[in-house]
N, C-alpha and C positions, 0 to 999 in steps of 0.2 A: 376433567374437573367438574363438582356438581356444585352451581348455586342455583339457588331459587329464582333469582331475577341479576341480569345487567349491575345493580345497583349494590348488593352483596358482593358479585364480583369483584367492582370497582374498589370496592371498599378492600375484601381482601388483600388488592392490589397494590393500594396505600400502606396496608401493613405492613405488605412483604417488602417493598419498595423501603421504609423507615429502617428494616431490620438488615436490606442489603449496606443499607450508608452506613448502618453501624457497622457491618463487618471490612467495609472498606476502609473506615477509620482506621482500623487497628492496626494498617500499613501505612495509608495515605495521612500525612495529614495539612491539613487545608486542603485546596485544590478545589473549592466545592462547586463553584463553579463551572469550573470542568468537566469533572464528575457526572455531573448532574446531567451537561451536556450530549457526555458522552452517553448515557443512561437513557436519554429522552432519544437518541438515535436509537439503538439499540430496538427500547420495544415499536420503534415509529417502521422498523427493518429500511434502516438508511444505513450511511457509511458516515465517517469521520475524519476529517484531516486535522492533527495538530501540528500549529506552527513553534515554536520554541529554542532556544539556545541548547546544547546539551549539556544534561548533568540536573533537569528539572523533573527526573523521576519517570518521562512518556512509561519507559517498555515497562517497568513495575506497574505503573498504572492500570495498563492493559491485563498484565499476567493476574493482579489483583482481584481487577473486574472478571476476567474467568474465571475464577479459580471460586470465586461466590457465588457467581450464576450456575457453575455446575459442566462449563463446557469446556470442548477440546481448545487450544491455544498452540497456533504455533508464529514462530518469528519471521523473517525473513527479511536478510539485509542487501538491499537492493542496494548494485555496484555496477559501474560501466560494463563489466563483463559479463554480467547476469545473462541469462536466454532463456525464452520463454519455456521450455523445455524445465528446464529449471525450477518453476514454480508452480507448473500445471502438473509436471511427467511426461515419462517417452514408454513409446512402445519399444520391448526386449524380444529378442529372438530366445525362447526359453530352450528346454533339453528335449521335447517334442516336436522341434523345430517349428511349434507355431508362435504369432505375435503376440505378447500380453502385455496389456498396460498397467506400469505402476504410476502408480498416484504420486503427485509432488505435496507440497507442502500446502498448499491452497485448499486442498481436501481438510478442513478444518470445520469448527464454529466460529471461533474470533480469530482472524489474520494482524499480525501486527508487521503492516509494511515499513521499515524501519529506513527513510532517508530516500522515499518514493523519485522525488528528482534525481537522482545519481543514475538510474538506469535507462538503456536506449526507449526510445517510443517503439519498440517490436514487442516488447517484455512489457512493458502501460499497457499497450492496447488487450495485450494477454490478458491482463487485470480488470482492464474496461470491462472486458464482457463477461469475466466471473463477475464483477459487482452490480453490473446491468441486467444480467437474463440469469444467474444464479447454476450458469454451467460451464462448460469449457470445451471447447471441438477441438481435434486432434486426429488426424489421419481420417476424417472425414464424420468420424463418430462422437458425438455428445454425448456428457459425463454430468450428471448432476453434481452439484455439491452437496455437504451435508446442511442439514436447515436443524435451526437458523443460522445463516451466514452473516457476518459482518467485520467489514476491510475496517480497521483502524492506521490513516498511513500517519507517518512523520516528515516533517522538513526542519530543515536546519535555515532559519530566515537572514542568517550571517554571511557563512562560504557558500560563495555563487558560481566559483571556479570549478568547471567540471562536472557541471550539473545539466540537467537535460528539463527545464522550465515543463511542467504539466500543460497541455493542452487547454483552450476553455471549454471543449467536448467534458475531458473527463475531470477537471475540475467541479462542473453542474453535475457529475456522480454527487456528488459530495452532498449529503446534508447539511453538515455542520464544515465553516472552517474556523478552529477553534484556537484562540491566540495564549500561547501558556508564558505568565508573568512569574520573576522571580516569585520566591516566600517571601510573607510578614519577617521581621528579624523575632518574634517571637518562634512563629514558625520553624523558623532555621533556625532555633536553638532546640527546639524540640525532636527536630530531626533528626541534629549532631546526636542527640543525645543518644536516639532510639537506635543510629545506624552503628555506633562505636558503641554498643554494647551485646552480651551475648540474648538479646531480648528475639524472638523467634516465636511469633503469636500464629496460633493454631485459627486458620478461616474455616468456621461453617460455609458448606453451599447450602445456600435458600431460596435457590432456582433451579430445576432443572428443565431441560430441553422443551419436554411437553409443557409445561407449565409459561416458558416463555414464548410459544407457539401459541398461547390461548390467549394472553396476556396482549400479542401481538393484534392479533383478531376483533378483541374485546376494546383495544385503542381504538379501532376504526370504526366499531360501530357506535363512538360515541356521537353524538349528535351536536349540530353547529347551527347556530342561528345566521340567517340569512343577510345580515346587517357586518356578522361577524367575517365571513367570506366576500363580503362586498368589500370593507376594509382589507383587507389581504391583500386583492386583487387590484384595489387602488394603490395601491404601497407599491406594490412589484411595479404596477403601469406609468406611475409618477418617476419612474428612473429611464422610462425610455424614452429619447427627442421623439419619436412620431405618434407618439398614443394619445390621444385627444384628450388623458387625465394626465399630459407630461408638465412635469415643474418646472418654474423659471429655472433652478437651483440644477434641475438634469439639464437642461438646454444651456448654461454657463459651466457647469464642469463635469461631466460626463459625457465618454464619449460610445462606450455599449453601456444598454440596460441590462437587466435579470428579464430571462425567461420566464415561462408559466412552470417549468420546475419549481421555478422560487414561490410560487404561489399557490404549489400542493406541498411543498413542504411546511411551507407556514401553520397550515391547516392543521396538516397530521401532528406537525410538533405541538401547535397550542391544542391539540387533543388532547397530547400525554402531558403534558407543562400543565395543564388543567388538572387531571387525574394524578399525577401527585401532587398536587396542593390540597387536594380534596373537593374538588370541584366537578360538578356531574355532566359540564357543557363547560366550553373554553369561552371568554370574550374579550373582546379588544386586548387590555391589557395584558393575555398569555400570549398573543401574537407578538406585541413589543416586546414581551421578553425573549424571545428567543430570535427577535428579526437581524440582529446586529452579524452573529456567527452564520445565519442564513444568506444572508445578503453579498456579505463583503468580498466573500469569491464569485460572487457574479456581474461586480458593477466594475467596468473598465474607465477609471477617471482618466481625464485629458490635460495637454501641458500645461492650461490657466491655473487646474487645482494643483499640480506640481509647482507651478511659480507661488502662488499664492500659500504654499503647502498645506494645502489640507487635506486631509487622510482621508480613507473610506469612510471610517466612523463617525467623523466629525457630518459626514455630507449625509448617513443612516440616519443618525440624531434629532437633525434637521427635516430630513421626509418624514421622522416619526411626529 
């Protein structure tokens, strides 16, 4: 792609970015929040977890958002029985009698891990390390994936029975964990509407691969004021008891903090939270936007905040 400077880009970027939520709409409606979230992973190249009840739209979501961007999509419903084998591929003994590997389903652009807690930790860690090094080893030999790559998994925050709890290793994959609320009842009547009819809207793609490859790039060379990553950095180190910027608030109800994950994420998301609002540099304020989904799978509260019940968010709200 050719612009003249960073700042055509940027703009470009804006455009295209306006013209994807319009093509989204014409499936999704509300959710924007999400979206958005999801969106701001995406070009930041992180990963997503939504948490939700089912029947709140997740897999559409996902197939939506590909299906605009331009990229390959595949699903995969992760079950007790699942094997790593399963999601990555195995080696076949073909008609030449030599080995050949086929590609499992992971060989994608957008993965929609659908119900990620239900599968053993053999078949996770498979996962871990395509969403961490962007490959897969297999009888000794590493397989790139295809780029861009990006895991969007699901949980069901309800049935706990039979569920295999995510690690805090590869929960800190996770850019965003992102909390999905019913619809407005305007919402769900719009829905009803759209779903119980023969209505079947045609999506433009207004991304394609190269494009969201550049886009990728051009997020990180945005520039960060020095004031603005000091705030970051105090925000992540305010949740931990031993960091010399620790809060009363973490030393009374937190019992692990967020890592420095959580304080390159901050970064790169209020880069692109910036650049679509139309903004050429992030500050303070695009860090708190995006700190809540950032944070709340990295902060392990302790029994006082369960006695006193108070939530991740309520205790985010308060460091902010």
């Amino acid at each position: 792609m050719n612009f003249k400077n960073d700042t055509e880009a940027i703009e470009a970027f804006i455009s295209k970015y306006k013209q994807l939520n319009n093509e989204i709409a014409k499936v999704i409606v509300g959710q924007d929040e999400t979206i958005k979230n999801v969106l701001i992973s995406v070009f930041s190249k992180g990963h997503c977890l939504l948490v939700g009840v089912p029947g709140l739209a997740k897999t559409l979501l996902v197939n939506t958002i590909a299906d605009a961007l331009g990229l390959s999509f595949n699903r995969i419903q992760f079950t007790p029985d699942l094997m790593p084998s399963d999601i990555i591929g195995s080696e076949i003994l073909d008609e030449q009698r030599n080995f050949k590997f086929i590609k499992g389903p992971l060989f994608s652009n957008i993965i929609l891990a659908d119900e990620i807690n239900r599968t053993p930790p053999k078949t996770q860690s498979a996962l871990l390390e395509a969403m961490q090094e962007r490959q897969i080893t297999t009888a000794g030999k590493k397989y790139p994936l295809d780029n861009p790559f990006f895991v969007l998994a699901t949980q069901n925050p309800i049935e706990q029975e039979g569920t295999y709890p995510l690690p805090e290793a590869q929960l800190d994959r996770f850019m965003f964990n992102v909390w999905l609320d019913y619809p407005k009842f305007e919402e769900e009547l719009m829905v009803v509407k759209l779903t119980t009819s023969n209505y079947k809207p045609q999506l433009n793609k207004i991304f394609n691969s190269e494009e969201i490859l550049f886009f990728q790039d051009l997020i990180r060379k945005i520039p960060v004021a020095d004031n603005v990553i000091e705030y970051a950095v105090k925000l992540v180190n305010k949740t931990r008891l031993k960091s010399e910027y620790s809060s009363d608030l973490a030393k009374k109800y937190i019992q692990w903090g967020a890592g420095p994950r959580a304080s390159q994420f901050l970064i790169i998301g209020a880069k692109c939270h910036a650049a679509i609002h139309g903004k050429f540099s992030p500050d303070i304020e695009d860090v708190k936007a995006i700190a809540i989904p950032i944070l709340r799978h990295r902060i392990v509260l302790n029994y006082k905040a369960e006695a006193e019940n108070l939530s991740i968010e309520e205790i985010i709200n308060q460091l902010l």
